[in-house]
Legacy VTK file of the C-alpha trace (Angstrom):
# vtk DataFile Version 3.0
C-alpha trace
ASCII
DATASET POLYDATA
POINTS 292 float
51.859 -53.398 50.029
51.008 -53.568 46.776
48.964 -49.964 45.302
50.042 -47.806 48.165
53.328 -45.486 48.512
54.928 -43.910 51.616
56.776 -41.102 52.088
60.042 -42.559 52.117
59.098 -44.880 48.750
58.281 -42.012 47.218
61.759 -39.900 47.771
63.286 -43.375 46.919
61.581 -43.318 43.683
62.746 -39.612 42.686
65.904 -39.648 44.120
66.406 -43.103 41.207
64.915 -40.998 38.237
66.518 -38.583 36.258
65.798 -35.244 33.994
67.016 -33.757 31.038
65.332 -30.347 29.349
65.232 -29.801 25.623
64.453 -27.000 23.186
63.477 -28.174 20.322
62.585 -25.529 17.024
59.624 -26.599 14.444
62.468 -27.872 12.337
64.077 -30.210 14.955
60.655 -31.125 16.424
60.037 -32.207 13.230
63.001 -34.148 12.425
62.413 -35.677 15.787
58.592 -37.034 14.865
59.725 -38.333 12.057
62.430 -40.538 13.527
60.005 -41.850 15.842
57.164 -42.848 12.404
59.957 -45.191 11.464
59.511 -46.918 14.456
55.526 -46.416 14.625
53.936 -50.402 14.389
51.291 -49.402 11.867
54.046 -47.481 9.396
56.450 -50.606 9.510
53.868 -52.875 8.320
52.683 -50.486 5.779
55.865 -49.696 4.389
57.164 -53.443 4.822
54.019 -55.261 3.430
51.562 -52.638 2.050
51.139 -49.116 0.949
52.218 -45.758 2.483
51.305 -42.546 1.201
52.819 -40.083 2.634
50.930 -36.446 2.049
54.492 -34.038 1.173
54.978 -31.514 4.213
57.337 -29.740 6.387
57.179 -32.706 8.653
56.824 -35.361 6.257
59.881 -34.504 4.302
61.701 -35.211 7.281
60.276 -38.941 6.970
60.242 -39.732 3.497
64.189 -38.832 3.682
64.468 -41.237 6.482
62.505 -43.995 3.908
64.263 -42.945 0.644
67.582 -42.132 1.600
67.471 -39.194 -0.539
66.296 -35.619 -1.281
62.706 -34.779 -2.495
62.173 -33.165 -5.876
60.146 -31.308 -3.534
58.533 -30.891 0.046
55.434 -28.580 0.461
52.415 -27.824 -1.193
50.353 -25.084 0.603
52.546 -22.765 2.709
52.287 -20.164 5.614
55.316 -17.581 4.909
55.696 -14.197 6.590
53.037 -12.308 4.211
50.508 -15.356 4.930
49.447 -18.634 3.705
50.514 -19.127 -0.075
51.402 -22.165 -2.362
54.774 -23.432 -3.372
55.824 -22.261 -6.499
57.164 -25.572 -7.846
54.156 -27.111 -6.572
51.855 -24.689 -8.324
53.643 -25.884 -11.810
53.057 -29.172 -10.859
49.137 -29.275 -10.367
48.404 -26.732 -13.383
50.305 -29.623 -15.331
48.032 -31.992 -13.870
44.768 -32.991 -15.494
42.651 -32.840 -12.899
42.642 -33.251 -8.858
42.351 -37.196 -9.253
45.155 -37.220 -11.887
47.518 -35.007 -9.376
50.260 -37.015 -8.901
52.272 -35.364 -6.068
52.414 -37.607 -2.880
55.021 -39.981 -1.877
54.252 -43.555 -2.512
55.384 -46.975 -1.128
54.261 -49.900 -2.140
56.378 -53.207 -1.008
58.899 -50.934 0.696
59.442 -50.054 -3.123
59.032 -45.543 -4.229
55.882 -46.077 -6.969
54.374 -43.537 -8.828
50.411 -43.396 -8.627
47.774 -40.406 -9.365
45.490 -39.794 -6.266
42.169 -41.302 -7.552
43.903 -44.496 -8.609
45.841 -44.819 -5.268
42.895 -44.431 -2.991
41.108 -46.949 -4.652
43.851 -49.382 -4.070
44.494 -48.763 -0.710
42.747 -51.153 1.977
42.913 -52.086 5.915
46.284 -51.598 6.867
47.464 -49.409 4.478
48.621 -45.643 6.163
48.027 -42.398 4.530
50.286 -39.531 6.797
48.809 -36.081 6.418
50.282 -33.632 8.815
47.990 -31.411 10.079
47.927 -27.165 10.326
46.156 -27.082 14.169
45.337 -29.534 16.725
43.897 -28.860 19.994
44.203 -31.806 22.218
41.288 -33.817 20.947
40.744 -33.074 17.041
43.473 -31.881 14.098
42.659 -29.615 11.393
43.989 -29.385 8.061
44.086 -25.841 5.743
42.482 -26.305 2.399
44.098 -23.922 -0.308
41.975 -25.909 -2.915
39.474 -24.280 -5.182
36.962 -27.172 -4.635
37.134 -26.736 -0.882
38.502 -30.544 -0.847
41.633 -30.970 -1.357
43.917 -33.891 -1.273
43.480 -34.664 2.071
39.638 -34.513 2.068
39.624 -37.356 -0.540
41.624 -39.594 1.964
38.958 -38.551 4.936
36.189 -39.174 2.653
37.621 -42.897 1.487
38.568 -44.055 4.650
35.649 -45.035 6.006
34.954 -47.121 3.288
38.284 -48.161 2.439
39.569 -48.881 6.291
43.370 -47.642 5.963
44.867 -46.033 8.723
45.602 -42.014 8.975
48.296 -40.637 11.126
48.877 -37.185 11.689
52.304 -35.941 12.859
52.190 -32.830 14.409
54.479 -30.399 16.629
52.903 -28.710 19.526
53.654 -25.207 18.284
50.242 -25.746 16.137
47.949 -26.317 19.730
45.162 -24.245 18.592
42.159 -23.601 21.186
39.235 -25.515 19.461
39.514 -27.050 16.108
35.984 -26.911 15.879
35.695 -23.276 16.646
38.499 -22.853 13.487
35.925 -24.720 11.496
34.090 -21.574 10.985
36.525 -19.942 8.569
35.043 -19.390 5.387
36.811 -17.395 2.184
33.250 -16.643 0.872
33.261 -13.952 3.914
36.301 -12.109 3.136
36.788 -8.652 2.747
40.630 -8.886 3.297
43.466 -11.821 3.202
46.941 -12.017 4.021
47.898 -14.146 1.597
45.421 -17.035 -0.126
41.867 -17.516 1.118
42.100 -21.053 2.887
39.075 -23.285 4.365
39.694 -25.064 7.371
38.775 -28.795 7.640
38.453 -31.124 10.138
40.596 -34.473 9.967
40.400 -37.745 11.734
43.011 -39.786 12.544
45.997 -40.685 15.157
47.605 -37.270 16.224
51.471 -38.007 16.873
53.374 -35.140 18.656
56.387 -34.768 20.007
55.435 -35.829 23.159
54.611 -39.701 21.261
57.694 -39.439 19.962
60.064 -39.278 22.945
57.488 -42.179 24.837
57.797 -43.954 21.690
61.563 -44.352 21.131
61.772 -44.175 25.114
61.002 -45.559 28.312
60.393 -41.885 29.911
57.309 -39.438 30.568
57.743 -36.381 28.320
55.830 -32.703 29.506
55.899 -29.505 27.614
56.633 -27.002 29.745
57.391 -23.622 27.521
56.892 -22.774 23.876
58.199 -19.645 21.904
61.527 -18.144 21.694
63.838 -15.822 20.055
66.752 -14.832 17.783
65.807 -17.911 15.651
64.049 -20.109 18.404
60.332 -18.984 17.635
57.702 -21.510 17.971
60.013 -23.965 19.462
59.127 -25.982 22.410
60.750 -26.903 25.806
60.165 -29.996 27.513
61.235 -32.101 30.324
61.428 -35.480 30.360
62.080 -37.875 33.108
62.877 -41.299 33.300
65.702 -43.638 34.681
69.240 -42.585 34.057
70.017 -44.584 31.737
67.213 -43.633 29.227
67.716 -39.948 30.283
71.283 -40.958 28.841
70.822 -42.350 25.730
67.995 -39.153 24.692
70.983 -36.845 25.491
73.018 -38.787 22.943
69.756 -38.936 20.636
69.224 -35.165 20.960
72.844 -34.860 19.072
70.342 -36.435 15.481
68.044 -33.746 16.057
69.398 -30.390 17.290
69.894 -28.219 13.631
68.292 -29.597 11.355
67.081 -27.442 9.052
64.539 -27.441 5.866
65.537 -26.631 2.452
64.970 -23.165 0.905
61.657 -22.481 -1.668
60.056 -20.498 -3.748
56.492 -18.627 -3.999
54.659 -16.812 -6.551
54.484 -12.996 -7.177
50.961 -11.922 -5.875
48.739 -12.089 -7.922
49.529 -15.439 -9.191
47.928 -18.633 -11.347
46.521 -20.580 -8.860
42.523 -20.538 -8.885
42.007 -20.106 -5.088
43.347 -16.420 -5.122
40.830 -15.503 -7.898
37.729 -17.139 -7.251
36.951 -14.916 -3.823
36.720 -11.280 -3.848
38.505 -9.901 -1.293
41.164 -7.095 -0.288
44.685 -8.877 -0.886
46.984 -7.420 2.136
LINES 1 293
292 0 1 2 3 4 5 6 7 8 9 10 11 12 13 14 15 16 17 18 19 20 21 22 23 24 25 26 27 28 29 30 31 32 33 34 35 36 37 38 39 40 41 42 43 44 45 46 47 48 49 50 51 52 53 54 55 56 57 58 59 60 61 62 63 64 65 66 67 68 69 70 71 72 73 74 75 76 77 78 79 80 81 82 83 84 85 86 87 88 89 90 91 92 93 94 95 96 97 98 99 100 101 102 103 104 105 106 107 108 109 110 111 112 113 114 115 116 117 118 119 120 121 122 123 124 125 126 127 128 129 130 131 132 133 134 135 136 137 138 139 140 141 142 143 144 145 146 147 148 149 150 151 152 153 154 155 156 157 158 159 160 161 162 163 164 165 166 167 168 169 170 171 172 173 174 175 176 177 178 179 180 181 182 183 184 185 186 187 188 189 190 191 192 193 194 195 196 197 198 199 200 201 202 203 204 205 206 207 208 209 210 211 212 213 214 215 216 217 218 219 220 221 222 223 224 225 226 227 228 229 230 231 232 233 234 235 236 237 238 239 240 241 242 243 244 245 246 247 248 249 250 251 252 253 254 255 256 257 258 259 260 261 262 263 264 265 266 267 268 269 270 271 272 273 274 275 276 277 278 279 280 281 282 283 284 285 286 287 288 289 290 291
């Protein structure tokens, strides 16, 4: 009968599916998000009949390859390295050639499918319903993602997009591997570089942003007909902060992700540089606190 199961059905129904189990490290997971975007229905439409700004990341570079076909002059902005959260060097250049934060040129921009360059201030006025700004976030938790703002005015880029949208009506996604699961955004919310004695690295608020969180776990259901579940993350000897996961569906699908898994498994980011401490940028200056 229709809504009910028996004991047999239900060792039927196993015994038809199939498993695989994947690692997958930041980079990959990455890689692996950003395959599925290009398939996402709200990026298509953007990038085929619209604008998409794309907010340059870890993640995102990953994407805007996929778009462009090329390399990025380059890829991040703010930066957590092994001594703590810092600024690119190249991108540090960039914005103290800039006039101000509404002249700062540096996101990726489509407009008709077509690479455009556009200052911040200029391309958030222009952008309307079914345009797509991507921002990928530093922490999610399950419900909310959060965003790191190096910025000296506490803003940032991305809290120009969060304060235009509501008026404006474009779309924000926010692509995002699992190894960021925080416990409560909101609780991280409480971060404030006024109150520091001591830093690893630059003094960073933490802000709260609003939008379609896209994990790996999106991905796989997106570009698949299968149910994907974390089930470990961490590792070693090169594998920290990946995640495992095992996904099930019918063979066939479990087939063709085995064959997919081949686009993902090493890729890698390219090398950058960051500043001496103490550097230019504004942030590291303005609070007085005990540089570690």
């Amino acid at each position: 009968m229709p809504g009910t199961t028996s004991g047999r059905g239900c060792e039927e129904d196993v015994s038809m599916s199939k498993a695989i189990q994947l690692t997958l490290t930041p980079s990959e997971s990455k890689k692996l998000i950003s395959l599925a975007l290009m398939r996402h229905e709200k990026i298509a439409r953007a990038l085929k009949d619209g604008i998409l700004a794309i907010h340059p990341s870890s993640t995102t570079y990953f994407l805007y390859k996929e778009i462009a076909r090329k390399e990025p002059d380059a890829f991040v902005c703010g930066v957590v390295v092994k001594r703590g959260t810092c600024i690119c060097n190249e991108m540090l250049q960039k914005i103290k050639n800039s006039e101000s934060s509404r002249s700062f040129r540096f996101l990726w921009v489509f407009k008709n499918g077509k690479e455009i360059e556009m200052d911040v201030g200029n391309l958030i006025e222009e952008m309307g319903e079914g345009d797509v700004y991507v921002k990928a976030p530093n922490a999610i938790d399950g419900r909310s993602a959060g965003v790191l703002i190096g910025s000296p005015d506490g803003i940032g880029t991305a809290g120009r997009f969060v304060s235009a949208r509501g008026s404006k009506n474009f779309h924000i996604i926010l692509p995002c591997g699992i190894e960021k699961m925080i416990p409560s955004v909101d609780l991280a919310l409480k971060a404030s570089p006024e109150k520091l004695k001591y830093s690893m690295g630059m003094p960073v608020y933490v802000r709260k942003i609003d939008g379609e969180i896209f994990t790996e776990v999106d991905a796989f259901e997106l570009l698949f007909d299968v149910e994907a579940i974390p089930v470990a993350s961490g590792g070693l000897k090169g594998a920290e902060g990946s995640v495992t996961f095992y996904i099930e569906g019918d063979e066939a699908e479990i087939d063709r992700i085995k064959e997919f898994a081949g686009r993902v498994k090493g890729a890698e980011l390219p090398d950058f540089a960051i500043p001496s401490c103490p550097c230019e940028w504004n942030t590291c200056s303005k609070y007085g606190f005990e540089l570690l």
